[in-house]
C-alpha positions as CSV (number, residue, x, y, z in Angstrom):
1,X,116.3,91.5,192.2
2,X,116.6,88.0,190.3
3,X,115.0,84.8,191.8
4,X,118.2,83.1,192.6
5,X,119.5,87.1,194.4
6,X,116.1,86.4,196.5
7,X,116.5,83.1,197.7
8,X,120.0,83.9,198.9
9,X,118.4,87.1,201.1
10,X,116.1,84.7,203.0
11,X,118.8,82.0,203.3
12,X,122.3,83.6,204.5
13,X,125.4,81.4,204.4
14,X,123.6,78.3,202.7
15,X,125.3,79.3,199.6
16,X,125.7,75.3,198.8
17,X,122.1,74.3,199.3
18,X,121.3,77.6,196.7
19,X,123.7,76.6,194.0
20,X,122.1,72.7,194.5
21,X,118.3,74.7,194.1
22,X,119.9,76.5,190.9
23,X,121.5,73.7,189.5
24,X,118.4,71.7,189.9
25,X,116.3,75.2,188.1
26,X,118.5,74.9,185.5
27,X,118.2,71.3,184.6
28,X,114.6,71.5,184.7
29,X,114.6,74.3,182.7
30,X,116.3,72.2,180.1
31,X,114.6,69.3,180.1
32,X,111.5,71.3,179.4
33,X,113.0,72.8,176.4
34,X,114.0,69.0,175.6
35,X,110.3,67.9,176.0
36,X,108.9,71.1,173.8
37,X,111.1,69.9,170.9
38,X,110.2,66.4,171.2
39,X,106.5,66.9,171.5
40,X,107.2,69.9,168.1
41,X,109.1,67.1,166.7
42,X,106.2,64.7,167.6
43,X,103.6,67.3,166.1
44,X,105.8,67.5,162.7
45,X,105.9,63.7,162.2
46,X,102.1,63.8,162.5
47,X,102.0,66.3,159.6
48,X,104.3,64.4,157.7
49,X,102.4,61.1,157.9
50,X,99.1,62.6,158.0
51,X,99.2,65.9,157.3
52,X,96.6,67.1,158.9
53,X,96.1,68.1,162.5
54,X,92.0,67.7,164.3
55,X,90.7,70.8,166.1
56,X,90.6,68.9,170.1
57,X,87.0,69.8,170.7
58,X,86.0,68.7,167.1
59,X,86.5,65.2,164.9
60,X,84.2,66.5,162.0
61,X,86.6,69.0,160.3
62,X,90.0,70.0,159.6
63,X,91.9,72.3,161.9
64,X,92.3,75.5,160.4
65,X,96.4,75.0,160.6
66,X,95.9,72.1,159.3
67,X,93.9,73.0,156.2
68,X,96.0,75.4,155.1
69,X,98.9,72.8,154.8
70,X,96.7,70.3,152.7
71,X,96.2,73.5,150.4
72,X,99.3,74.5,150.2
73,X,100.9,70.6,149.1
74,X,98.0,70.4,146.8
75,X,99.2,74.1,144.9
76,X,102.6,72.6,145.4
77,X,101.5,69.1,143.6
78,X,99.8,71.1,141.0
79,X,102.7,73.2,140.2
80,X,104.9,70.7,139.8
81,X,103.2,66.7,139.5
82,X,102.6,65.8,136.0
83,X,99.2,63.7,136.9
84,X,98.0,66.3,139.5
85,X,98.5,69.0,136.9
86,X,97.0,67.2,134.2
87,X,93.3,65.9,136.1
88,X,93.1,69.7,137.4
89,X,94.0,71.1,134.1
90,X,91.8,68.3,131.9
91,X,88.2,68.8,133.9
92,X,88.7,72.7,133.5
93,X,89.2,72.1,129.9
94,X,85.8,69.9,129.8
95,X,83.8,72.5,131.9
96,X,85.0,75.5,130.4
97,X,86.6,74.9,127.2
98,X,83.4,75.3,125.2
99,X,82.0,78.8,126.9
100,X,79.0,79.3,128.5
101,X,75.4,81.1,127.3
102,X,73.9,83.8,130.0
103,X,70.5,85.1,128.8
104,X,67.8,87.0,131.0
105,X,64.3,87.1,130.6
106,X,63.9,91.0,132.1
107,X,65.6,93.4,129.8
108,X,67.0,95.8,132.9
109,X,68.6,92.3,134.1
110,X,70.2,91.7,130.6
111,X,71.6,95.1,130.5
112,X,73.0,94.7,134.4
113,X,74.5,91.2,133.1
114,X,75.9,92.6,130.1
115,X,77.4,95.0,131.9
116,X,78.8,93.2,134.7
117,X,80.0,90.2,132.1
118,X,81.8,93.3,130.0
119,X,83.8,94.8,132.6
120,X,87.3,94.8,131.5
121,X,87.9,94.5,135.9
122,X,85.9,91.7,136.2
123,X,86.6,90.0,133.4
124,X,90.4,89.8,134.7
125,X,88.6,87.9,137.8
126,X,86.1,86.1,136.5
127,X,84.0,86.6,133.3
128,X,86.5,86.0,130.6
129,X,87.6,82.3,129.1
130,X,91.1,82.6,131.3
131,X,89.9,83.9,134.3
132,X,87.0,81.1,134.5
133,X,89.4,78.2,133.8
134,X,91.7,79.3,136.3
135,X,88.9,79.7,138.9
136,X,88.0,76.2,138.2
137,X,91.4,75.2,138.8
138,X,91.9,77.1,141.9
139,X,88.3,75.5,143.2
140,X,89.9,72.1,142.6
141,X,93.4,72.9,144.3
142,X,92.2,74.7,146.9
143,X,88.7,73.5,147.7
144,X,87.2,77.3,148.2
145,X,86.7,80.5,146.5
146,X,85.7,83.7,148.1
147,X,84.3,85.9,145.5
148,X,83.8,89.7,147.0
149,X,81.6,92.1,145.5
150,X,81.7,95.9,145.6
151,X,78.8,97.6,144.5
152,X,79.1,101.0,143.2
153,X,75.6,102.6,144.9
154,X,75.7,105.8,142.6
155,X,75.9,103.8,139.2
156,X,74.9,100.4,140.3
157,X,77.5,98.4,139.1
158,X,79.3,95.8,140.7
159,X,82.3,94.8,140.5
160,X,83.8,91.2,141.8
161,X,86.8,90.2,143.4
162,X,88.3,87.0,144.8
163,X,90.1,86.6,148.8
164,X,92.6,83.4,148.8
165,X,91.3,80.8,150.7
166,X,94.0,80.8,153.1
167,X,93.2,84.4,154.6
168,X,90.0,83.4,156.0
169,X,90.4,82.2,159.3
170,X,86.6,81.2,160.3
171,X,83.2,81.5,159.3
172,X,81.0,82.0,161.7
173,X,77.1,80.9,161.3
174,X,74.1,81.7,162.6
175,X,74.3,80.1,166.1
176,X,70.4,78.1,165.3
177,X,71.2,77.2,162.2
178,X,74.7,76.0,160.8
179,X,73.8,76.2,156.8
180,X,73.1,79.5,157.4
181,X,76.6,81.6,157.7
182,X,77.0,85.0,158.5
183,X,80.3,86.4,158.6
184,X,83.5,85.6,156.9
185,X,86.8,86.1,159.3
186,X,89.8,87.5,157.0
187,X,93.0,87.8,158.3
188,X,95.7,89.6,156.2
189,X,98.9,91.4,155.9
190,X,98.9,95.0,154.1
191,X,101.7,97.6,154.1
192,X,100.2,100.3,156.2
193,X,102.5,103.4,154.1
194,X,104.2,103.3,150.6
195,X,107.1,100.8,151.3
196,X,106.3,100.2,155.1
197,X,106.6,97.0,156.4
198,X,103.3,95.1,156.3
199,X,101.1,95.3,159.4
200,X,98.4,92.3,160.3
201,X,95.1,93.2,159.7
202,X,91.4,91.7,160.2
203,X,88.3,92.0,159.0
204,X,84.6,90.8,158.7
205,X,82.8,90.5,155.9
206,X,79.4,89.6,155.6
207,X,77.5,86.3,153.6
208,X,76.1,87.3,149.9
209,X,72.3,85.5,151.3
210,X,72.2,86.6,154.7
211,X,70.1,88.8,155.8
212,X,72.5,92.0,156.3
213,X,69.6,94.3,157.9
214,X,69.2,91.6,160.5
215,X,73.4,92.0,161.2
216,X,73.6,95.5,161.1
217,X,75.3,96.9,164.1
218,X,76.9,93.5,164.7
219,X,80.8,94.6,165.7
220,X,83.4,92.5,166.8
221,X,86.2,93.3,169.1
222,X,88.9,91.6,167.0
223,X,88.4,93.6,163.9
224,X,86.0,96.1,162.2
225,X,82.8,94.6,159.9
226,X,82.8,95.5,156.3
227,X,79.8,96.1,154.2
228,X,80.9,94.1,151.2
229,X,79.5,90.5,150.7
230,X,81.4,87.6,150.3
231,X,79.8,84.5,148.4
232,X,81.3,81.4,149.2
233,X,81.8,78.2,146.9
234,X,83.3,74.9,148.4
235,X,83.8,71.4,147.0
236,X,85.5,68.1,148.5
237,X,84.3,68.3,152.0
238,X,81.3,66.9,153.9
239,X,78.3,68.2,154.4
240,X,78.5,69.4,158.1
241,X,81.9,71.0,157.2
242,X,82.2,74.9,156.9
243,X,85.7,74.9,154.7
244,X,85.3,72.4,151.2
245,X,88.7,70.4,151.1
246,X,91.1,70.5,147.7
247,X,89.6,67.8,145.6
248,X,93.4,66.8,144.4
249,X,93.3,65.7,148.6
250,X,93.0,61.6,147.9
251,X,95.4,62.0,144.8
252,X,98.6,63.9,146.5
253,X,100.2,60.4,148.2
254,X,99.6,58.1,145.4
255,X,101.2,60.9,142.6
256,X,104.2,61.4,145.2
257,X,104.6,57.5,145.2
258,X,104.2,57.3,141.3
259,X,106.5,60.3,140.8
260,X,109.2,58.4,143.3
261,X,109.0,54.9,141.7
262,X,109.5,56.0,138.5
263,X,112.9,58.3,139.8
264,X,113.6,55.1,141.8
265,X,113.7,53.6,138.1
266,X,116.0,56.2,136.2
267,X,118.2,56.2,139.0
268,X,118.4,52.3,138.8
269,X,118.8,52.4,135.3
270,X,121.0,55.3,135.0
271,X,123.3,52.8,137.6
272,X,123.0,50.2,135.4
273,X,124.2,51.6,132.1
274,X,127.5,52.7,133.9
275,X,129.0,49.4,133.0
276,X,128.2,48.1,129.7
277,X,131.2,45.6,129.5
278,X,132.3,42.7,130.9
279,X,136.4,42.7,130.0
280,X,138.3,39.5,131.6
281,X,141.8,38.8,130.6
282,X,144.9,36.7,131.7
283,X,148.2,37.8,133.1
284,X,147.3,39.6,136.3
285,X,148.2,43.5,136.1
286,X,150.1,44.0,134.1
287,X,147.3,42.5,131.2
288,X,144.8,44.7,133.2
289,X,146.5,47.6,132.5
290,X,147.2,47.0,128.9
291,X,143.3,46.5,128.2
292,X,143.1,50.1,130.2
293,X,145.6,51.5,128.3
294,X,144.0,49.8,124.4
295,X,140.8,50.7,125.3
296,X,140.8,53.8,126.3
297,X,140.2,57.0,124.1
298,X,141.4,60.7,124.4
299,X,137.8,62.2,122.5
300,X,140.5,64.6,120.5
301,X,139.3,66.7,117.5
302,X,142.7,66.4,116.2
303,X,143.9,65.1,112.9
304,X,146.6,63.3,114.7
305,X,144.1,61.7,116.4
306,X,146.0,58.2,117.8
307,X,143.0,56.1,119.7
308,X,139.5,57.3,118.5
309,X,136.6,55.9,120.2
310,X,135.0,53.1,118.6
311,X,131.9,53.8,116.4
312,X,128.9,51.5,116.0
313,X,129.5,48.2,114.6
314,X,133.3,48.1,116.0
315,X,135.3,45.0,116.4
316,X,137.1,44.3,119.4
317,X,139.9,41.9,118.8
318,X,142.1,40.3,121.5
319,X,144.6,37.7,122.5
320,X,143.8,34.5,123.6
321,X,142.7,34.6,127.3
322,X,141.3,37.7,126.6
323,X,137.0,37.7,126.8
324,X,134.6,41.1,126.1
325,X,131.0,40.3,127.1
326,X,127.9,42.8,127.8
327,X,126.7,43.3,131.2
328,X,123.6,41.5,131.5
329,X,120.7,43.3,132.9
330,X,118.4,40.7,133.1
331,X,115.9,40.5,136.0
332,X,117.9,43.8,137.3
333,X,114.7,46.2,136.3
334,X,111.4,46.0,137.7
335,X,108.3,45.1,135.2
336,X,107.4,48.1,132.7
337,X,103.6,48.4,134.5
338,X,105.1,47.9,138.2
339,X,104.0,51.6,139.0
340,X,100.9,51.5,137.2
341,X,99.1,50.4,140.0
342,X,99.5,53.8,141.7
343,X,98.4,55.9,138.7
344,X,95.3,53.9,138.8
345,X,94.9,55.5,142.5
346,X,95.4,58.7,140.9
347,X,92.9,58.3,138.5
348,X,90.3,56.8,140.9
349,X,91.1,59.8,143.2
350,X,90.5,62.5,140.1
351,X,87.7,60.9,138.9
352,X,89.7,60.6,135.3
353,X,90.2,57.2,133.4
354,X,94.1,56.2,132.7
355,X,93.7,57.2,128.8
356,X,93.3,60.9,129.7
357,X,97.0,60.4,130.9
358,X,98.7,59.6,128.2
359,X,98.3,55.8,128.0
360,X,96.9,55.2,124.7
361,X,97.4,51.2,125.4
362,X,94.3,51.1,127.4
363,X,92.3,53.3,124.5
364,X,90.2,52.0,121.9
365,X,88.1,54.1,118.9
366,X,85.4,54.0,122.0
367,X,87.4,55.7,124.3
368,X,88.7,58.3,121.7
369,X,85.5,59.4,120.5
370,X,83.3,59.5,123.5
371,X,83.4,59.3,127.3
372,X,82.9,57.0,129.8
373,X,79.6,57.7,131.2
374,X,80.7,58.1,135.0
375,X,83.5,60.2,133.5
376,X,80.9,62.6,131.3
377,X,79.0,63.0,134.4
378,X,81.4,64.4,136.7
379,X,82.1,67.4,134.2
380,X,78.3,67.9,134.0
381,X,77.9,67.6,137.2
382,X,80.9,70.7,137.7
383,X,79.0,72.7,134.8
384,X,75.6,72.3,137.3
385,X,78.0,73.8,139.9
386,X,78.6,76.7,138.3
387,X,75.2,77.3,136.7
388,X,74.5,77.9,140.7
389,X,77.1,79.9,141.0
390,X,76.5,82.4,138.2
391,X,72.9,82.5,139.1
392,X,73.5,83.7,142.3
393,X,76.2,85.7,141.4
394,X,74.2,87.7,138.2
395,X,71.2,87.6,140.4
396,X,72.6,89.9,142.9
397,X,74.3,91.9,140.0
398,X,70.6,92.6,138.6
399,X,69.3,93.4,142.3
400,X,72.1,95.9,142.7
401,X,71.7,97.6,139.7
402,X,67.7,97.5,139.5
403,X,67.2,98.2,143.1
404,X,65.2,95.2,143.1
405,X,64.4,92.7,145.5
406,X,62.3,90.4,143.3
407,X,64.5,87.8,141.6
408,X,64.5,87.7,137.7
409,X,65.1,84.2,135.8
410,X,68.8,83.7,134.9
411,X,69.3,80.7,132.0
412,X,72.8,79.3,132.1
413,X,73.2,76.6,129.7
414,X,76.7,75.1,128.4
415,X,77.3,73.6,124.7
416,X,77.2,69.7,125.1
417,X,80.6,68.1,126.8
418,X,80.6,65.6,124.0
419,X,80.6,66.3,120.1
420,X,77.4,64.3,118.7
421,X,76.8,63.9,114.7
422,X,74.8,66.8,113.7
423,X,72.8,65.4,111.5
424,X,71.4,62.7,114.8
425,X,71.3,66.0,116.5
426,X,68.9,68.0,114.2
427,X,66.4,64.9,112.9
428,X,66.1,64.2,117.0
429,X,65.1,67.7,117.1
430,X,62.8,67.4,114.0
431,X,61.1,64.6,115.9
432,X,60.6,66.3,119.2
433,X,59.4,69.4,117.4
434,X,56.9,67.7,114.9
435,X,55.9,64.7,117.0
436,X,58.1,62.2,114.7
437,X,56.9,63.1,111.4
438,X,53.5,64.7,111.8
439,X,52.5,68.7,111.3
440,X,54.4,71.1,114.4
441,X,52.9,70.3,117.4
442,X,54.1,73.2,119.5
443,X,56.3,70.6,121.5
444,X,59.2,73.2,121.1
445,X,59.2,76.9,119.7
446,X,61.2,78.3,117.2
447,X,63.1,80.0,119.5
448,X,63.9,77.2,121.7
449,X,64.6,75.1,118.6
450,X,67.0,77.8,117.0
451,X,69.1,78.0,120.1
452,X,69.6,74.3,120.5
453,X,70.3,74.0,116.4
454,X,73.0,76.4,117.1
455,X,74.3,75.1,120.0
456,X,74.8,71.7,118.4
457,X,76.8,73.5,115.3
458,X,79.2,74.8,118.3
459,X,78.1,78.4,118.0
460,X,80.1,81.0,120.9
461,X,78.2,83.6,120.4
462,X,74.6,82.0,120.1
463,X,72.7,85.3,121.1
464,X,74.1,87.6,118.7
465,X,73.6,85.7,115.7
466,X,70.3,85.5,116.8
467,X,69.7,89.1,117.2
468,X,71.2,89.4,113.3
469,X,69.5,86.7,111.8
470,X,66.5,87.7,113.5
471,X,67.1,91.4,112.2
472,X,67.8,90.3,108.5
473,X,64.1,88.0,108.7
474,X,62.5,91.5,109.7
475,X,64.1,93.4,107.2
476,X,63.0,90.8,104.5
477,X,59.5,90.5,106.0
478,X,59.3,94.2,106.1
479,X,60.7,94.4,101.7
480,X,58.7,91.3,101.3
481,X,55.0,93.1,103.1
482,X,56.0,96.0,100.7
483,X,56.3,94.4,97.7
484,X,53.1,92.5,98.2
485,X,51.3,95.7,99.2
486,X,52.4,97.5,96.2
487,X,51.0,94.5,94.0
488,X,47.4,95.1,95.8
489,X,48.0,91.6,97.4
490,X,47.6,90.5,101.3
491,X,50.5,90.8,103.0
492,X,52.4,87.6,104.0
493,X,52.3,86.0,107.9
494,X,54.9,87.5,109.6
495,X,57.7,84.9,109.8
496,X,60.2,84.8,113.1
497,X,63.1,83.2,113.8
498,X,65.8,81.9,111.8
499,X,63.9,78.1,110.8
500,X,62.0,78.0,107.9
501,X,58.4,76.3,109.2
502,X,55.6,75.1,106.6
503,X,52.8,76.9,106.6
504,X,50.1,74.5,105.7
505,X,48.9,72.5,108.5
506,X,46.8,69.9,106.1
507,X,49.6,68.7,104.2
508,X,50.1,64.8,103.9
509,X,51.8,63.5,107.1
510,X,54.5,61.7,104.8
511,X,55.5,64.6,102.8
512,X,54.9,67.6,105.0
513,X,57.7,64.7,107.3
514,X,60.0,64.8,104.5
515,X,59.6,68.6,103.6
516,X,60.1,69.7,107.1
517,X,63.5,67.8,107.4
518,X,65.0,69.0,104.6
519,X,64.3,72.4,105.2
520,X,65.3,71.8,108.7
521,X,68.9,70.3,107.6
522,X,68.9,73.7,104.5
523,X,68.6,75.7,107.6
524,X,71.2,74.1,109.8
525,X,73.6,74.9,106.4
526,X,72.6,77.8,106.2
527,X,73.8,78.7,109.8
528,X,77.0,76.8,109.2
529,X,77.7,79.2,106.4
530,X,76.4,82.6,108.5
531,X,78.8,80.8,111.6
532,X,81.9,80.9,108.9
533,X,81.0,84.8,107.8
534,X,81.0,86.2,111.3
């Protein structure tokens, strides 16, 4: 029995005073459909102007709704805005473009790197050139990046994955202590059967430095708790915020506006160049007409052609009365530079100054040649991010696969962002290794110094030249000790490294100066020619 079937049960023959009741239902019914639209409609204007939405109980960090739309206009923007594309695009170049050098201290942890760095798996996610510029992208765009780990127990390799950011729906932290997260909500959709339609799923997974014997057993009634860890890098958001916020955030309004101005402009122009003449003649309509009629053309590719269009340099001739003037556009276009404000609020949003968009008008030989310093530390700054990153990341990698718990010494270290004159580069290295001219002062070892020498030639593959240059001095120490020991003599000092060093300590400070630098600059052409042969 309905509502309106009741009413009339328990009030017989007051049929009137019930229709009244259910027209009065109905019209509330509407008007509450009327007030959910306007308050939807309310709730989309907010996003349009704002775009963002604040959790009611909290004013320190983006709804989770509302996150996800700022990431998904600032993929968008990416995709498709020119100056959004080309900060994004220009800082991965910076951080990544030269490689990077991983070296461990423990053997077992070189071999677990090694390995780790080598699989053809996780090089598609992280460890190779493309997949590590495209991470730093997506850490730009989207603010986060979930990396996932699966360690094989048997073998003790791991292998690394990445969630998108918009599939984890919370993080939940230790309730004491809000730095110190323990769980990472996902929430997905996965086809349950070959070609079934996808069902929702959720998940927990716990944080890479939490202390997962302390949250075993933890369950949750909303989805079951995985046992792979999840590491969790964020940039662009505040300090007491869980989620980082795309970095691209400030930029998005300001490229939009650019991007419309300058459409705003072709349109105007493209309006403007429909009339290029001004034709005024005598006689009314008829003379109307007749101009039509003379100046128009019929574009035929035939030889009979009877009224070709005029070419360049044409000569219109016409009666008296008759006047042909351009269209003057003067004052009709805005100022060349009336947009540029807004691409300065794009660069002071990326962090990038307005030659690295294509205006070489603002350049100079200074500006092409080096960096600003602000600018030169931003990348830096990124490069320090991801020295973190790794270290964690390869730190775990040798824990898994050494069974471990003690942490080994990871050395990350990136070529210089800016190309310096090599021969600055190796007499400042000279000086800090011989104290400016004086005998070798153990300020630096050979090792130390061989590394940087190569790193300043813009070596990729700085360790295995060392391991053949270091093999080709043992092999000529080793003919060199058996030479000498087949003459009866003392067998030479055993020389290491790749850098001639003089031996005598007594020398003359002057000349042992000299000597050491021009066997120092010998050596650094001698690894430009061994660079060129591998």
């Amino acid at each position: 029995m309905t509502l309106l079937e009741s009413i009339r049960s328990y009030f017989p023959g007051r049929s009137i005073e019930v229709r009244n009741l259910s027209e009065q239902l109905q019209t509330t019914r509407n008007n509450l459909e009327l007030f959910q639209e306007r308050m939807a409609d309310l709730e989309l204007g907010l996003e349009d102007v704002g775009w963002i939405r604040l959790l009611a109980e909290s004013d320190r960090e983006f709804s989770r709704g509302g996150l996800g739309e700022i990431i998904r206009r600032s993929r968008y923007m990416f995709l498709k805005n020119p100056l959004i594309n080309r900060a994004v695009t220009l800082q991965s170049f910076y951080v990544w473009g030269q490689g990077v050098t991983v070296t461990c201290d423990d053997e077992a942890g070189q071999e677990a790197i090694d390995a780790f760095l080598d699989d053809p798996k996780n090089r598609a996610e992280l460890t190779s050139h493309q997949a590590r510029t495209l991470k730093e992208q997506t850490l730009q765009v989207a603010g986060n990046l979930f990396f996932v780990f699966f360690p094989d127990q048997r073998t003790g390799g791991v292998r690394v994955r990445s969630i998108p950011a918009d599939e984890i729906q919370d993080i939940i932290c230790n309730p004491e202590d809000s730095k110190d997260p323990w769980f990472y909500k996902r929430s997905w959709s996965q086809a349950t059967t070959a070609g079934g339609n996808p069902g929702p799923k959720s998940a927990y997974y716990p944080d890479l430095m939490a202390d997962r014997e302390k949250l075993r057993g933890v369950t949750f009634s909303n989805g079951q708790v995985l046992e792979y860890p999840v590491y969790h890098v964020k940039v662009g958001g505040l300090d007491d915020m869980r989620f980082g916020v795309p970095e691209t955030y400030q930029a998005l309004d300001w490229a939009k506006a650019y991007k419309d101005t300058l459409e705003d402009d072709a349109t105007r122009s493209r309006g403007l160049a429909k009339f290029i003449w001004n034709l005024t003649t005598k006689g009314g309509s008829k003379a109307i007409a007749a101009a039509k009629t003379k100046l128009a053309t019929t574009q035929s590719t035939s030889t009979y052609e009877t009224n070709p269009p005029p070419v360049v340099g044409s000569t219109f001739i016409g009666q008296e009365g008759v006047k042909m003037d351009p269209v003057k556009i003067a004052g009709a276009m805005p100022p060349p530079d009336h947009a540029r404000p807004m691409k300065l609020m794009v660069c002071a949003a990326t962090g990038m100054p307005e030659t690295f968009f294509g205006d070489a008008s603002v350049g100079s030989l200074a500006t092409a040649k080096s960096l600003d310093r602000p600018t030169e530390l931003k990348f830096i700054d990124r490069q320090e991010l991801w020295k973190s990153v790794l270290q964690e990341i390869l730190g775990y990698v040798v824990q898994v696969k050494t069974k471990s718990t003690e942490r080994v010494k990871i050395d990350v270290s990136f070529p210089p962002i800016l190309e310096h004159d090599i021969d600055a580069t190796v007499s400042s290295w000279v000086k800090a290794a011989t104290l400016d001219g004086k005998a070798p002062a153990g300020t630096v070892d050979r090792d130390t110094l061989s590394r940087a020498l190569l790193s300043a030639l813009g070596a990729q593959n700085i360790d295995e030249i060392m391991e053949k240059i270091a093999a080709e001095e043992e092999e000529r120490a080793a003919a060199e000790d058996a030479a000498m020991a087949a003459q009866g003599q003392q067998a030479a000092p055993e020389s290491v490294g790749i850098l001639p060093w003089p031996e005598d300590t007594t020398a003359e400070p002057a000349t042992e100066s000299a000597d050491t630098e021009s066997m120092m600059i010998e050596a650094v052409r001698e690894l430009r020619a061994k660079l060129e042969t591998l």
